[in-house]
ZADREN-473236 format. One record per residue (C-alpha): residue number from 1; residue in three letters; chain; x, y, z. Coordinates in Angstrom, 1 decimal. Layout:
<recs>
REC   i  aa ch      X      Y      Z
REC NUM ALA  A      X      Y      Z
...
</recs>
This chain:
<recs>
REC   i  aa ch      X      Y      Z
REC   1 UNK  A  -79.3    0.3  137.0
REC   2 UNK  A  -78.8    2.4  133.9
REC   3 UNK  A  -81.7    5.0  135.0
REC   4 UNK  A  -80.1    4.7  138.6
REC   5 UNK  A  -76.6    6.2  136.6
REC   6 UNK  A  -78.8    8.8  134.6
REC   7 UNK  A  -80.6    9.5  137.8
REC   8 UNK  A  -77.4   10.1  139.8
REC   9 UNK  A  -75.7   11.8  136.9
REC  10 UNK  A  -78.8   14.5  136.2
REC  11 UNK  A  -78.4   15.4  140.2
REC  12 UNK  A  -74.8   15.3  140.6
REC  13 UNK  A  -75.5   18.2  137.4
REC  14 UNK  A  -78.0   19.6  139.2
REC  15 UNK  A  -75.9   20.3  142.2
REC  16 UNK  A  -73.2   21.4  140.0
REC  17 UNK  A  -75.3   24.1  138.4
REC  18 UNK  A  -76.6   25.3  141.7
REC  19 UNK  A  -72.9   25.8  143.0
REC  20 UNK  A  -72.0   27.4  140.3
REC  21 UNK  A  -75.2   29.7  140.4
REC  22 UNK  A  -73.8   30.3  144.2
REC  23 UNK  A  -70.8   31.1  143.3
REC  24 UNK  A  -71.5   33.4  141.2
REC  25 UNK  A  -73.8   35.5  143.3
REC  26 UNK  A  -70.9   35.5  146.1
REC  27 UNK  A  -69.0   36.5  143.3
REC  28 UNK  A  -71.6   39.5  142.9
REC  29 UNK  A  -71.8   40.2  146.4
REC  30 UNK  A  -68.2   40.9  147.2
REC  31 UNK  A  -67.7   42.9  143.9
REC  32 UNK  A  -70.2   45.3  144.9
REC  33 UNK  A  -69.2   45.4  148.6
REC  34 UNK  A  -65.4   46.4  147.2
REC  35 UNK  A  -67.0   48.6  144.8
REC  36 UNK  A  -68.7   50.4  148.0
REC  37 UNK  A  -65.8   50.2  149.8
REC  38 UNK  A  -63.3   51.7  146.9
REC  39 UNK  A  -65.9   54.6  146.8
REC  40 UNK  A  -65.4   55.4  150.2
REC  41 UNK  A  -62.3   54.8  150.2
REC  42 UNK  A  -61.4   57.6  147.7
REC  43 UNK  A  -64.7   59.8  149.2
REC  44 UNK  A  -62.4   59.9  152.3
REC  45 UNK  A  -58.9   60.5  150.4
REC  46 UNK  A  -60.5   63.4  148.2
REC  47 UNK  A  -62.3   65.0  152.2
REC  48 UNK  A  -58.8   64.4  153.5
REC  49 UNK  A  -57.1   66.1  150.7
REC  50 UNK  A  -59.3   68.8  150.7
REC  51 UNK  A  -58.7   69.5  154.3
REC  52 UNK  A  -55.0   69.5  153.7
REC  53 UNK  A  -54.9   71.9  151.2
REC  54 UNK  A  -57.5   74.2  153.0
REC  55 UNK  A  -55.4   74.3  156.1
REC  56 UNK  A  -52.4   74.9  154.1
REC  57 UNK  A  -54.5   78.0  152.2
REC  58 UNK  A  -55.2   79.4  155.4
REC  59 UNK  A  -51.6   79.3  156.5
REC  60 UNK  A  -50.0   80.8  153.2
REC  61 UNK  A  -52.7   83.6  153.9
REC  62 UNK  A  -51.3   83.9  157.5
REC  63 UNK  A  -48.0   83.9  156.6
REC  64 UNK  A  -49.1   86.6  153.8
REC  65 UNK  A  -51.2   88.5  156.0
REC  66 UNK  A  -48.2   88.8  158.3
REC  67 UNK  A  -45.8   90.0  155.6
REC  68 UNK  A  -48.4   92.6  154.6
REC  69 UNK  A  -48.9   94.3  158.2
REC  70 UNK  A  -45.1   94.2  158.3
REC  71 UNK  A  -44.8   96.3  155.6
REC  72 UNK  A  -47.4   98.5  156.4
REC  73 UNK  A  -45.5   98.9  159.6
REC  74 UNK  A  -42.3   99.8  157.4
REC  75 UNK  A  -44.3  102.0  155.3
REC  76 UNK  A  -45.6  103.9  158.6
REC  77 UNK  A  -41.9  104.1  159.8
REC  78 UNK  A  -40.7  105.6  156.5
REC  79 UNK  A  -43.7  108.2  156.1
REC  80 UNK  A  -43.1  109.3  160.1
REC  81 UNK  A  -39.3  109.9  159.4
REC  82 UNK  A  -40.2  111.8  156.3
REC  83 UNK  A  -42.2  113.7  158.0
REC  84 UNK  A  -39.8  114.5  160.4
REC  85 UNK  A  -37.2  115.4  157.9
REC  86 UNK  A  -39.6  117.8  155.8
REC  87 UNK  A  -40.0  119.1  158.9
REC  88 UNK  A  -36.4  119.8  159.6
REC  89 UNK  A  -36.3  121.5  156.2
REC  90 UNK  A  -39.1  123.3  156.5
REC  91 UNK  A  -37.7  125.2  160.1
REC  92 UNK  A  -34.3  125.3  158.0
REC  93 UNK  A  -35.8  126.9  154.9
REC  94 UNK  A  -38.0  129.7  156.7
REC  95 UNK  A  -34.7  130.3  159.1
REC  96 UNK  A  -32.3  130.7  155.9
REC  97 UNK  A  -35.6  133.2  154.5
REC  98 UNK  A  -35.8  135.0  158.0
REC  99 UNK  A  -31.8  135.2  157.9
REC 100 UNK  A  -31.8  136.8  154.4
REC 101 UNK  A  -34.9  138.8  154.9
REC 102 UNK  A  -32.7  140.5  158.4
</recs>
């Protein structure tokens, strides 16, 4: 009876130590699979973020590219009506020469 107790009580420990050792690798398992996932997780966040901030690059460099032409246009605008008013000055001054030269 005794040896039946020790018997029952060495594979009741048994069957406690190979639960535990089951748990534990299922404890092993699912750490590594979050691990994975967290890594992908944040590979993902860090792919999304960098494709936010190129497409927001891209339209700050639209929107500068937009601002230069239009002041190149300006520029243009300015230079063509200087032109035109050196001109004017220019047919003003050699009349004013031709009237004093007569």
């Amino acid at each position: 009876m005794v040896e039946e107790t020790i018997r029952t009580i060495k594979e009741a420990e048994r069957k406690a130590d190979e639960l535990v050792k089951q748990a534990e690798d299922k404890c092993s398992e699912i750490l590594e699979r979050a691990s994975a996932q967290a890594g992908e997780a944040k590979e993902q966040a860090v792919k999304q973020a960098k494709a936010k901030a190129e497409a927001e690059l891209e339209a700050v460099k639209a929107e500068g590219d937009e601002s230069v032409k239009k002041a190149l246009q300006d520029v243009d605008k300015q230079i063509a009506s200087l032109k035109t008013d050196a001109g004017q000055k220019a047919e003003e001054a050699i009349a004013a020469v031709i009237a004093d030269i007569a």
